[in-house]
C-alpha positions as a Markdown table, in Angstrom:
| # | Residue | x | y | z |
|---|---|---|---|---|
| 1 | Unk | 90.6 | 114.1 | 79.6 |
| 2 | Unk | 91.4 | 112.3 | 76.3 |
| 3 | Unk | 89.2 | 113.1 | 73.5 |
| 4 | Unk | 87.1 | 110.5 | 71.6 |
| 5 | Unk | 89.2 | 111.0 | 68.5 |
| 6 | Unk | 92.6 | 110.3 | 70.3 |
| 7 | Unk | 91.2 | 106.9 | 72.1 |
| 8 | Unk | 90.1 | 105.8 | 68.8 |
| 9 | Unk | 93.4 | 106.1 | 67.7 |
| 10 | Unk | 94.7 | 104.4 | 70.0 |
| 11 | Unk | 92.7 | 101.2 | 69.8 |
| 12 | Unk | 93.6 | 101.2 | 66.3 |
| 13 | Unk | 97.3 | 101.2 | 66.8 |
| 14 | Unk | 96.8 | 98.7 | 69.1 |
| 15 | Unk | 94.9 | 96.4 | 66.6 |
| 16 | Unk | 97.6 | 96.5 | 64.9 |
| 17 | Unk | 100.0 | 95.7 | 67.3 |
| 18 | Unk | 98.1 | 93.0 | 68.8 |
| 19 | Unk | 96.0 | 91.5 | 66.1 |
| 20 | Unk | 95.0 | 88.2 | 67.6 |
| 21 | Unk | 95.5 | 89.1 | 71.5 |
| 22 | Unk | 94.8 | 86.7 | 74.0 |
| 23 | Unk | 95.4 | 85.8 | 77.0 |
| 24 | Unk | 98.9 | 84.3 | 77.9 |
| 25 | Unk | 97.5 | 82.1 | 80.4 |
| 26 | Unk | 97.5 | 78.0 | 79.4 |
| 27 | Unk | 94.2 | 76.1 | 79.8 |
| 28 | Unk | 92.4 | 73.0 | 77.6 |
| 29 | Unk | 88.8 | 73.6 | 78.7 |
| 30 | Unk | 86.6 | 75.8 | 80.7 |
| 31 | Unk | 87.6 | 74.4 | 83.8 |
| 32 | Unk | 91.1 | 75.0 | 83.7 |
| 33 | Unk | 90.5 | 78.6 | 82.3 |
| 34 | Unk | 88.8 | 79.4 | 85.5 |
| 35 | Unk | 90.8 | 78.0 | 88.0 |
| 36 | Unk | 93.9 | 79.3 | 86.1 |
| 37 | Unk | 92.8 | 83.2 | 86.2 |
| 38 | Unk | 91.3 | 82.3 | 89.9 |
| 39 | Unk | 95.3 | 81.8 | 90.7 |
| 40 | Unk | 96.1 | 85.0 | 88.7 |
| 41 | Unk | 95.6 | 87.5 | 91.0 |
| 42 | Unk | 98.3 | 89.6 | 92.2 |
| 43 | Unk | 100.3 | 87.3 | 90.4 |
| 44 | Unk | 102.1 | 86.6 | 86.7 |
| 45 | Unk | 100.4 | 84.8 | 83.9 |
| 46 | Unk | 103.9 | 83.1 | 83.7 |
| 47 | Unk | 104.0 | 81.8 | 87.3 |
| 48 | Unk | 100.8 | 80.6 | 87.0 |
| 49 | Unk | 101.7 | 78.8 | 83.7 |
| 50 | Unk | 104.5 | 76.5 | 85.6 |
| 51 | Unk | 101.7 | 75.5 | 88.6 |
| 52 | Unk | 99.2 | 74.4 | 86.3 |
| 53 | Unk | 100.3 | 71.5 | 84.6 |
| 54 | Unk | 100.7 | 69.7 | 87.7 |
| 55 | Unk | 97.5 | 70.7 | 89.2 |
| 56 | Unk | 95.7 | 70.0 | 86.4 |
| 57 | Unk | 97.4 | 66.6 | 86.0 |
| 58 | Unk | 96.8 | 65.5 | 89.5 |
| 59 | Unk | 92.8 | 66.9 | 89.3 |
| 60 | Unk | 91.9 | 67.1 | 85.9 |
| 61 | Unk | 88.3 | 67.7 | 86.8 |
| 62 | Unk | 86.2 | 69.7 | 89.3 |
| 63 | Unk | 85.1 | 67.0 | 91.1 |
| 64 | Unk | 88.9 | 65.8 | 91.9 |
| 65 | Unk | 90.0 | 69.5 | 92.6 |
| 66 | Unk | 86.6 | 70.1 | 94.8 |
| 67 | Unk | 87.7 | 67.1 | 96.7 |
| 68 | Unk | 91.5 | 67.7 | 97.5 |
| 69 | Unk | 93.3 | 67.8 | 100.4 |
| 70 | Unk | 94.4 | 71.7 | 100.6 |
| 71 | Unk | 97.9 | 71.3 | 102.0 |
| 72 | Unk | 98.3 | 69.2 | 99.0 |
| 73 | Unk | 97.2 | 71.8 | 96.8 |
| 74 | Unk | 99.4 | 74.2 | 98.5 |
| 75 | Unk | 102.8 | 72.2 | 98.1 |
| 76 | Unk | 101.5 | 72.4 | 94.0 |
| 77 | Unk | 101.3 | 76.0 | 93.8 |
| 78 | Unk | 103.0 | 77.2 | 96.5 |
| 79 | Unk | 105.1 | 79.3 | 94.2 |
| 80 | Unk | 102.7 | 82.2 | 93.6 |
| 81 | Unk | 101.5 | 84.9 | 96.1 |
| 82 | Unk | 98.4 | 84.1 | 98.2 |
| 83 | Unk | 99.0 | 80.2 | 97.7 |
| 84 | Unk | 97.0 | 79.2 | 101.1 |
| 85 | Unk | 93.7 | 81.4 | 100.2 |
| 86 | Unk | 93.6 | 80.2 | 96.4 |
| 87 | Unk | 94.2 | 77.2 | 97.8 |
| 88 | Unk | 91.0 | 76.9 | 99.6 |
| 89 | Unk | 89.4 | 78.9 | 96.9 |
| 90 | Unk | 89.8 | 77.2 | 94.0 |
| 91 | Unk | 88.9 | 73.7 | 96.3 |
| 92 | Unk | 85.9 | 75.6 | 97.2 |
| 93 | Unk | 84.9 | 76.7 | 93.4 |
| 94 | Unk | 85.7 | 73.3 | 91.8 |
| 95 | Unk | 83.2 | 71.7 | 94.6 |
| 96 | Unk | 80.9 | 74.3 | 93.9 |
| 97 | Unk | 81.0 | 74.0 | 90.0 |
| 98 | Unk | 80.6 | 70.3 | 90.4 |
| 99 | Unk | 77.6 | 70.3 | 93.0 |
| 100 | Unk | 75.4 | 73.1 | 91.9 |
| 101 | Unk | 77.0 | 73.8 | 88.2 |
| 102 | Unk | 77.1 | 69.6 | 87.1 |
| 103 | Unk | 80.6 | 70.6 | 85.9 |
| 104 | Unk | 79.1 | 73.4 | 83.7 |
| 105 | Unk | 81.1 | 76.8 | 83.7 |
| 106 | Unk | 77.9 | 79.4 | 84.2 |
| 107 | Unk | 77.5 | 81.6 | 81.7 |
| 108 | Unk | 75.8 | 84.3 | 83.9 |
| 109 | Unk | 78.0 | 86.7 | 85.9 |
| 110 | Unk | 75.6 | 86.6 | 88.9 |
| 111 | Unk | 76.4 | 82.5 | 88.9 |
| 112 | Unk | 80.0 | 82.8 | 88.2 |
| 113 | Unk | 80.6 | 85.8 | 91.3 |
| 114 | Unk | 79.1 | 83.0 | 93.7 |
| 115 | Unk | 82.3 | 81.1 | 93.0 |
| 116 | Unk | 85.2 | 81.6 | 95.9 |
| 117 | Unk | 88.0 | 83.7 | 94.5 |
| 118 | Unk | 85.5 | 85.1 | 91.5 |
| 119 | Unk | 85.5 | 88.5 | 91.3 |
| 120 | Unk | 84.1 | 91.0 | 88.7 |
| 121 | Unk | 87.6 | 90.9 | 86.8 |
| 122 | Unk | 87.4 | 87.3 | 86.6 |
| 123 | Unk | 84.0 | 86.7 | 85.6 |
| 124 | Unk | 84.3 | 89.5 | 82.8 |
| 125 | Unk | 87.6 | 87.5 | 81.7 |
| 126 | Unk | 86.1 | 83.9 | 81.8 |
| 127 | Unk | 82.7 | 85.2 | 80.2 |
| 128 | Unk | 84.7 | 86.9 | 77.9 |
| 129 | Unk | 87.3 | 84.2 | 76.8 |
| 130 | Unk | 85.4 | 81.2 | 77.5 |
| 131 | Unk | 81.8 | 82.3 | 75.9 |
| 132 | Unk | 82.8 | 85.8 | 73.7 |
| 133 | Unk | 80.1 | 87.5 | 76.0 |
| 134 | Unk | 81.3 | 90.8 | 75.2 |
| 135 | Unk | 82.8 | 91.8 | 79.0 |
| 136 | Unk | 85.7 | 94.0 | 79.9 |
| 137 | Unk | 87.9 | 93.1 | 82.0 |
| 138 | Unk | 89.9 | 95.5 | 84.1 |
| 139 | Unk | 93.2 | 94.3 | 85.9 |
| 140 | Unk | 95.8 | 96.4 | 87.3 |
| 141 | Unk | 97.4 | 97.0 | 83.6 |
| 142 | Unk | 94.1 | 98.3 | 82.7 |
| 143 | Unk | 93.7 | 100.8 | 85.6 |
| 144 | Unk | 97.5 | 101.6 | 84.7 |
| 145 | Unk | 97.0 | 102.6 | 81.0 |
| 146 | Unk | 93.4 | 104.6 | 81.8 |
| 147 | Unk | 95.2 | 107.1 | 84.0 |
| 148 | Unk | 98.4 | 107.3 | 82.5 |
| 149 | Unk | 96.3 | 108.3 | 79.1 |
| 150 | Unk | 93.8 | 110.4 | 81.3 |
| 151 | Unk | 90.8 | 108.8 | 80.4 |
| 152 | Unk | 90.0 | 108.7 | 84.0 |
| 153 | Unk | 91.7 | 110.6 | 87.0 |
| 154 | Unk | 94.3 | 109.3 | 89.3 |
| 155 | Unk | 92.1 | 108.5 | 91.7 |
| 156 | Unk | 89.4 | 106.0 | 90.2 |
| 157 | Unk | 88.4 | 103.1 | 91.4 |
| 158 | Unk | 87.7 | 99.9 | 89.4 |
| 159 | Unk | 84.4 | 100.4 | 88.3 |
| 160 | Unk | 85.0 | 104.3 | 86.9 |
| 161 | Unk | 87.7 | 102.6 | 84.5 |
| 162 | Unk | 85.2 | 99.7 | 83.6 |
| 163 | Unk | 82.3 | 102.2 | 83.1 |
| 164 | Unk | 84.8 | 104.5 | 81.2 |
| 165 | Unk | 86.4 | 102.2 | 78.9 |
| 166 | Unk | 83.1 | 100.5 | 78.3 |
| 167 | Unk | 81.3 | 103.7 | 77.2 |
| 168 | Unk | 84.3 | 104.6 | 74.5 |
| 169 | Unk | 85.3 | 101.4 | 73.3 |
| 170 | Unk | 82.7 | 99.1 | 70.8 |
| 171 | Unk | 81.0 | 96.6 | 72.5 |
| 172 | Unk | 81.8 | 94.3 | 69.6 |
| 173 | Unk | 85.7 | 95.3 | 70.7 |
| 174 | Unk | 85.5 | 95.0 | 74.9 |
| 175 | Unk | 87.3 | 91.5 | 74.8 |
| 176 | Unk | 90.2 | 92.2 | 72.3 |
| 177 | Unk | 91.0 | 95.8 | 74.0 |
| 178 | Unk | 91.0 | 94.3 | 77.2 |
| 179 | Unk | 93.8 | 91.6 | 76.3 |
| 180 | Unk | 95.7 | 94.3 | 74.0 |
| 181 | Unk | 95.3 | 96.7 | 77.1 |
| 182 | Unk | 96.9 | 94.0 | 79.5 |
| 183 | Unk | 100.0 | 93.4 | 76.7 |
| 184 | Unk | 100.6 | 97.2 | 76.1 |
| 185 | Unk | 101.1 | 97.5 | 80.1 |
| 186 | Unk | 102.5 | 94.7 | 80.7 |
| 187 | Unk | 105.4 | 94.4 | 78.2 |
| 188 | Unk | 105.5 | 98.4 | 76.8 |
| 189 | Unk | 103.7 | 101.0 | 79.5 |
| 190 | Unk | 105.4 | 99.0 | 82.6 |
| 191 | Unk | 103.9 | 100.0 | 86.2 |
| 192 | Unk | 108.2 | 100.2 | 86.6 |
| 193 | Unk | 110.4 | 102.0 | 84.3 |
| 194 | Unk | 107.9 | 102.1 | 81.3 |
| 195 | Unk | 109.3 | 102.4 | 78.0 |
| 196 | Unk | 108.5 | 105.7 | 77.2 |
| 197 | Unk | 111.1 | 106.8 | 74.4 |
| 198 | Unk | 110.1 | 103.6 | 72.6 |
| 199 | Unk | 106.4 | 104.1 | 72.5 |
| 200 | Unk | 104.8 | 105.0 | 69.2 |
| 201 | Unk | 101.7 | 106.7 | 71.0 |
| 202 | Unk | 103.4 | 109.2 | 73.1 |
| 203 | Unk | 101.7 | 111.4 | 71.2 |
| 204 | Unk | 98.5 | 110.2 | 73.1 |
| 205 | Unk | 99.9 | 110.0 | 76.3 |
| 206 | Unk | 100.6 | 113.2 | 79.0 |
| 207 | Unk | 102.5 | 110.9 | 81.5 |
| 208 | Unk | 104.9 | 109.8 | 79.1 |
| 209 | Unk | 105.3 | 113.3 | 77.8 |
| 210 | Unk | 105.7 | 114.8 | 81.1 |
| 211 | Unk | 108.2 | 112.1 | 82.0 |
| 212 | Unk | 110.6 | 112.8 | 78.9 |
| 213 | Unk | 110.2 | 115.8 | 79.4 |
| 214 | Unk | 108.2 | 116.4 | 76.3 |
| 215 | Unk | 105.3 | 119.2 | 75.4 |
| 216 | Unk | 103.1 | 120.0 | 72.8 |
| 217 | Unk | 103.9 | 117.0 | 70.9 |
């Protein structure tokens, strides 16, 4: 497993990389933020970046959007996988957020999970971006870059990685790793064809080595 010393390393080379990472997802207000990384899943930021502006212009509120007619919220982002079930999810969460929230994104994770489509990525992201609660997010890039750097085995699940990355990275650090995680893996340490002869912590990193052949570096 990686050591303490070599993690550290890396988060620091990564501060430098990204120093003011953020999420590459478009919103105005707290609203928008969640129903934005609600249609995220299995999905790109980018595709969900060309849905938005019409959705949001057509229901600007969670009163509108808890009170649309899904197929027409279908035609509007129809475009990105699992259209039909965030569909009905984010109609259901904007109702929700209206009725029991008064419009209020909840800043407890035990509120925002009763939200269709909210998940314990989600929440940690919103919390995270919306209200700096320290969280830490873990999306697929995430899970990508903890195995390939062995600080978890090949076969955790999703709450190994959190408890993992959690326990080595500062708490005062969870958000900002988490977004320079997701930019690493999703523009250098690809799930495809990562770009291992350009990466300047190979050094740190046994898949890449193995994959170039390299040892011992």
């Amino acid at each position: 497993m990686i050591s303490k010393n070599d993690y550290r390393q890396i988060l620091i080379y990564l501060e430098k990389k990204y120093p003011k990472a953020q999420t590459e997802l478009h919103y105005q207000n707290s609203f928008e933020l969640l129903i934005a990384v609600i249609l995220s899943a299995q999905t790109t930021d980018k595709m969900v970046n060309k849905v938005t502006p019409n959705l949001f212009k057509l229901y600007p509120t969670a009163k509108k959007l808890g009170h649309a007619n899904v197929l027409n919220v279908e035609k509007l982002i129809s475009s990105i996988g699992l259209y039909h079930n965030k569909s009905k999810n984010i109609i259901s969460a904007s109702l929700l957020l209206h009725e029991k929230f008064h419009d209020q994104l909840p800043r407890k994770k035990s509120d925002l999970l009763k939200l269709p489509g909210v998940g314990e990525k989600t929440a940690n992201v919103v919390l995270g971006d919306f209200y700096k609660i320290p969280s830490f997010a873990v999306d697929t890039h995430v899970q990508r870059l903890a195995k390939r750097w062995d600080i978890v085995s090949n076969d955790a699940d999703v709450k190994t990685v959190q408890k993992e990355l959690m326990a080595l990275t500062p708490k005062k650090d969870w958000i900002d790793t988490h977004h320079r995680l997701v930019l690493f893996g999703r523009y250098i340490c690809t799930a495809r064809s990562p770009k291992c002869n350009n990466c300047e912590i190979i050094s740190y990193c046994k898949y890449g080595q193995k994959r170039l052949g390299i040892f011992n570096v």
